[in-house]
N, C-alpha and C positions, 0 to 999 in steps of 0.2 A: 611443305606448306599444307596446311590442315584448313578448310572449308569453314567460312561462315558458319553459323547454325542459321537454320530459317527463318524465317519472320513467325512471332506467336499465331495461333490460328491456323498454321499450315503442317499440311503433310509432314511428319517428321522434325516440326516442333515440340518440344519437350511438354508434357500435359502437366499444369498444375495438379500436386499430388493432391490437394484438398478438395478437387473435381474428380481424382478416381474414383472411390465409394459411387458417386453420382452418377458418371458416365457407367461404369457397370450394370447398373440398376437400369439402365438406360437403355444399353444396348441387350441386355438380358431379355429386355420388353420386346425389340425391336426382332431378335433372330428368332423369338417362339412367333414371333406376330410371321415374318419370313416361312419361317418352316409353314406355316398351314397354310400360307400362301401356296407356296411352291407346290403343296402335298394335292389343295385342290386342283392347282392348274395342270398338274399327272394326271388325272384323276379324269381329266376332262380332255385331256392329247393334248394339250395346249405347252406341254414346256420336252424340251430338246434334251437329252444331258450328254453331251462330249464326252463324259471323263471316263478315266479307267480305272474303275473302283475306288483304290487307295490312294493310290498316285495322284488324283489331283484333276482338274476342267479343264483348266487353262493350258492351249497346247502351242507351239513354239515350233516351228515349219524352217527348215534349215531349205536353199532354196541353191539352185546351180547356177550359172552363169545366164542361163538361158530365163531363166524365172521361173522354173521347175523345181516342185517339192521331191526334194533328195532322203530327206529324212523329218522325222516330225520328232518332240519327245515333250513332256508335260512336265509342267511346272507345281509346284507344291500350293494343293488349296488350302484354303483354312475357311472355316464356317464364314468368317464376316464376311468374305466375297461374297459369297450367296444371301447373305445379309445384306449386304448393300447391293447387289443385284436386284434383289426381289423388290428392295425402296424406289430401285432408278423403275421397274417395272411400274410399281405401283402408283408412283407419279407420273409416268406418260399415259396409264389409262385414266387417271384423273384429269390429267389435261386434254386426253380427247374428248372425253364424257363432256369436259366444260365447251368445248369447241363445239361438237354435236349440238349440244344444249344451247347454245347462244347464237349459230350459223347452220340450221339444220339444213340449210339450200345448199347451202356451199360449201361444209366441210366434207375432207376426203379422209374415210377411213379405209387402212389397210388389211384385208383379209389374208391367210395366209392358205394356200387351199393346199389339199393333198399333193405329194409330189412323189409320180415312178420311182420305185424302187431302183429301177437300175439307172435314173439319174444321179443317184450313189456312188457307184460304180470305181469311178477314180478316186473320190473322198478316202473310200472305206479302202482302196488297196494301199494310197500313203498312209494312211490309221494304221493298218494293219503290218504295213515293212516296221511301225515303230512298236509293234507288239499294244497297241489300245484298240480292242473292240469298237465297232459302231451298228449302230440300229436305225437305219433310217426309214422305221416304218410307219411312225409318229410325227407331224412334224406339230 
């Protein structure tokens, strides 16, 4: 038995080839726009990075019975994740700005303060049984 295909518009719907050219051009705008996104918020401590160089951000926590990480290991990135990470970024601080701006009494923004290094501690020992570095000296 072979699966439906998806509904047009969706994840894993097949993309009108007469939209490629387009969407390229598109997202070409969208990942330089990212990248100096991302490159300011380093720049100013503001962004985290997980990954282990080549291998990839996205990490995947293998857990024991008890709900203990037994082992970790990373999944294969590709630039558009960080492409569409930095959008989803860049649309929540839009929507806060708008909120600030419209409910200065009453909206709650989140700060994210420094955090002990050795609150680390057990993160970076499971990081490290899977052989991926961590820095947690930035948050």
């Amino acid at each position: 038995l072979s699966k439906p295909p998806p509904p047009p518009l969706t994840a894993g719907a097949p993309v009108d080839p007469m939209l490629v050219p387009h969407l390229k051009k598109d997202l070409t705008i969208l990942t330089r726009l990212a990248r100096k996104l991302r490159k300011d918020r380093e720049e100013i401590g503001g962004a985290v990075d997980l990954s282990s160089g080549d291998v990839g951000s996205e990490l995947k926590f293998e857990l024991d019975a008890d709900g203990n990480p037994v082992r970790v290991s990373s999944k294969h990135d590709m630039e558009i994740h960080n492409t569409i990470a930095e959008m989803m970024i860049m649309a929540n601080q839009y929507v806060a700005q708008k909120i600030y701006e419209n409910f200065p009494l009453s909206a709650l923004l989140r700060i994210h303060r420094t955090v002990e290094q050795n609150r680390f501690d057990d993160l970076e020992a499971a990081l490290n049984a899977g052989g991926i570095s961590f820095d947690g000296s930035s948050n």
